[in-house]
C-alpha positions in Angstrom: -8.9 48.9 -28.4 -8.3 48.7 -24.7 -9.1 51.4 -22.1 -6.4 49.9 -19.5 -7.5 46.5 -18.2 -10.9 47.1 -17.1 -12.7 48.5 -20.9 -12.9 48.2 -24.5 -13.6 51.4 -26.9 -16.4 50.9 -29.1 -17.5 53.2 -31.7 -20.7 53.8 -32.5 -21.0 56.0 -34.9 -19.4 59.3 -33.5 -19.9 58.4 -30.1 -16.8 56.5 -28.5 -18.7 54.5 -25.7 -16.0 52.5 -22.9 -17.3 48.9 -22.2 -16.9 47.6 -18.9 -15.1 44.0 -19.5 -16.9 42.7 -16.6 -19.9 42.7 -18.9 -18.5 39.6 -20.8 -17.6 36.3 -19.7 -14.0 34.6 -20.2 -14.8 33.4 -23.6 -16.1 37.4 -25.1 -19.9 36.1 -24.7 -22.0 38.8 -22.9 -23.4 38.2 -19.1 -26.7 38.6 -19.9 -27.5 40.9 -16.3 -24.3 42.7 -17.3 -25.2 43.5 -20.4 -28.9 44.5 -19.8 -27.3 47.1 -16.6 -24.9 48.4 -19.5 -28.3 48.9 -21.8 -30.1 50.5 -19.6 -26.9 52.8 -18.5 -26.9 53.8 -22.3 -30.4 54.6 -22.3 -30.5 56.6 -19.5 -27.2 58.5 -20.6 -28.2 58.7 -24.3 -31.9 58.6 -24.7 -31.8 58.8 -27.9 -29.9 55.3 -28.6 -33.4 52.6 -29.5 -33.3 49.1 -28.7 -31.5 49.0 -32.6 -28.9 50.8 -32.1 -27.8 49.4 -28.4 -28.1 45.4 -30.5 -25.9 47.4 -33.2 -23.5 48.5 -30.4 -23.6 45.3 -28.5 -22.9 43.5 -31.5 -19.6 45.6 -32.2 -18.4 45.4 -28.3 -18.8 41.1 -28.8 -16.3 41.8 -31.9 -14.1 43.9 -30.3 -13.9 42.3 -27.2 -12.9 38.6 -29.2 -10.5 41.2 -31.2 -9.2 42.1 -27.3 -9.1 38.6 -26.1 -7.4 37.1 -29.3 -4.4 39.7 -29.0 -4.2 39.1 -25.2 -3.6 35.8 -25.7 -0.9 36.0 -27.9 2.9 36.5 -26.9 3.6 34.4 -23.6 1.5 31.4 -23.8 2.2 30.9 -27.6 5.7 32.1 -27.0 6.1 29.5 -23.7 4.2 26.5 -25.7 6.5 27.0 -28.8 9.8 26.5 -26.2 8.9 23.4 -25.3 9.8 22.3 -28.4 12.1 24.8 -30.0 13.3 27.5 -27.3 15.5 29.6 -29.9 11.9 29.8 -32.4 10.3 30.9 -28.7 12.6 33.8 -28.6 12.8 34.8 -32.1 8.6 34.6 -31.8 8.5 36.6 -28.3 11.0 39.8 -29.9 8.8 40.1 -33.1 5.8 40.0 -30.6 7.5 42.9 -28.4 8.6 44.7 -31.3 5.5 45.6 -31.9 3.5 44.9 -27.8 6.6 46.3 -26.0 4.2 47.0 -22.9 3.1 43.4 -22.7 4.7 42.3 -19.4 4.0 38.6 -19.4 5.8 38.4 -22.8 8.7 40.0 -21.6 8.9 38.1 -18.4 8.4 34.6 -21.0 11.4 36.2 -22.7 13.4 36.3 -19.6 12.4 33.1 -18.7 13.4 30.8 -22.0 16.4 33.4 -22.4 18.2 31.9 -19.1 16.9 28.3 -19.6 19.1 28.6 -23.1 22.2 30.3 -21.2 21.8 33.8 -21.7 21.4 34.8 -18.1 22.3 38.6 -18.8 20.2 39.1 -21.3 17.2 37.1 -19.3 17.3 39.1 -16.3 17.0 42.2 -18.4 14.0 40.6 -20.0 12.6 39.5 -16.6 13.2 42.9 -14.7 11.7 44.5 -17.7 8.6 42.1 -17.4 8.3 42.6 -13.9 8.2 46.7 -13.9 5.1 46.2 -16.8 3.1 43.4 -14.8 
């Protein structure tokens, strides 16, 4: 998963190797100059990694950085796009995504936010102050 903001764990074997997220581009493809600094960073720190085993571990860093990327996108954008049609659905959808993300700022601040446009101020500030404290 995620090393805060700025890596993603990969396994590669029984080494747990963090990967700098600057090495990928916004859609989870690699930056090629990124990723050849990273390969030679592992070869100089592991000399025993060959040019199979960094493709191997490349290969597994593009999969778990879509796995990253697909789970950050969830919660406040689907949860904002599904009020604009059904704001009670958004709500239900935001507190089964917090149930089991309850770090994920943005998806508590989207809670706060449809919660006062339906009328439940209280319980929208909460939401929002929450959000705000995690952002």
């Amino acid at each position: 998963m995620s090393k805060g903001k700025h890596y993603i764990e990969v396994n590669h074997g029984k080494l747990r190797v963090s990967v700098p997220r600057q090495m990928f581009r916004e859609d989870g493809s690699l930056d090629p100059v990124e990723e050849q600094t990273f390969r030679d960073l592992m070869a100089s720190r592991y000399p025993w990694l060959n040019e199979r085993s960094l493709d191997v571990m490349m290969a597994s860093a593009v999969k778990e950085m879509a796995t990253t990327l697909a789970h950050e996108r969830r919660g406040a954008p689907i949860g904002r796009e599904i009020a604009d049609d059904d704001p009670e659905k958004a709500v239900s959808y935001l507190q089964r995504h917090l149930e089991h993300e309850p770090e994920d700022g943005e998806a508590w601040y989207a809670l706060g936010e449809i919660l006062c446009r339906v009328g439940r101020t209280d319980d929208g500030y909460r939401a929002l102050k929450r959000g705000r404290g995690l952002r």
